[in-house]
Each structure stands twice: as C-alpha cells, then as structure tokens.
N, C-alpha and C positions, 0 to 999 in steps of 0.2 A: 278158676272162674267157671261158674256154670252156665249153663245154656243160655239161661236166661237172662242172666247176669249182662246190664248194659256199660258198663264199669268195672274197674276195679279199683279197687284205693291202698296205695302205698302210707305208711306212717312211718314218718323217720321217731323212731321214739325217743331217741335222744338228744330232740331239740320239743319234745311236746309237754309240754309245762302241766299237763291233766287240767285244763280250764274248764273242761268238757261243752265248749262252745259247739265243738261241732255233733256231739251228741245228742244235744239241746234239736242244732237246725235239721238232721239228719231227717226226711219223708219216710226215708225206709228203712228208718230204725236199726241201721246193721255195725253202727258204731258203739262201744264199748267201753267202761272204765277197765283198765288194767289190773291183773291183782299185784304186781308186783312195780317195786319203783326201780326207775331207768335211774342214770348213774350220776343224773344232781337230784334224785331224791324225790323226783314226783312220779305219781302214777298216772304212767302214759295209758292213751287213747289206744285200741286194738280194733281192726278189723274183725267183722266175724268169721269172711271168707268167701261171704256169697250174697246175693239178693240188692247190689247197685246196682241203682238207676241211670250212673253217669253225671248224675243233675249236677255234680260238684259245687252243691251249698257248705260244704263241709270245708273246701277248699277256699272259698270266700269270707267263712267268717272265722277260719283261725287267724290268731296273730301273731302266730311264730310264721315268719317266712322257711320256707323247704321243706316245714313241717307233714307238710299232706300232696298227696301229688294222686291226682285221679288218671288213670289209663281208659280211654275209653274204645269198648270194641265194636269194630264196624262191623264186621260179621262177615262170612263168609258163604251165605248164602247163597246157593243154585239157582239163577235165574228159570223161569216156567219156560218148558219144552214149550216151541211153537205151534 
C-alpha cells in the first residue's frame, strides 16, 4: 500500500465471476480485468496494487458475497508539535 493509498482491496478470485461490475464503479480506476482465468473459468478482477480511496463502491456493487473486501488505512500520522 502506498502512502497515499487510503485503502486497500483484497480480491478472492476464486469466487469473482469477471462481471467487471466493480471496474465499471471504481472513481479511481485501479481495478482490472485479469489476464488469466481462476479455476471455474472466468477472468477474475485484479487489483493494481496502489492508488485506493477506500470509498468501497467496488465492494457494494459486487455480487459475489466475499468476493471483495476493502481494508481501510487510518494512518499513522504524528500529531503537530505544540
């Protein structure tokens, strides 16, 4: 995850059917079609690895349940010297 990165997204790919619903909703574009197919035969969805928002629209408009799962990072930020 990088710095920026307000999220990250896990993809079970062997429940992701390649609907590409959630590359469709994705604002920030960082979802992907697969080039290879998962092991009933469709080409799953891929993260790119960087640049979530957190927004988990992606997680809302899949309809495979467990398929997508967003981690959102609260960060770790140094409060400002007083």
């Amino acid at each position: 995850m990088g710095e920026s990165d307000r999220g990250d997204i896990i993809i079970a790919s062997h429940l992701c059917k390649g609907c590409s619903l959630c590359i469709a909703a994705c604002p920030a574009k960082v979802l992907v079609q697969g080039a290879s197919l998962n092991r009933q035969g469709y080409y799953a969805v891929s993260y790119t690895g960087a640049g979530c928002t957190g927004c988990s629209i992606c997680f809302y408009v899949c309809p495979e349940p467990g398929a997508i799962t967003i981690r959102i990072n609260k960060g770790t930020k140094d409060k400002p010297a007083a």
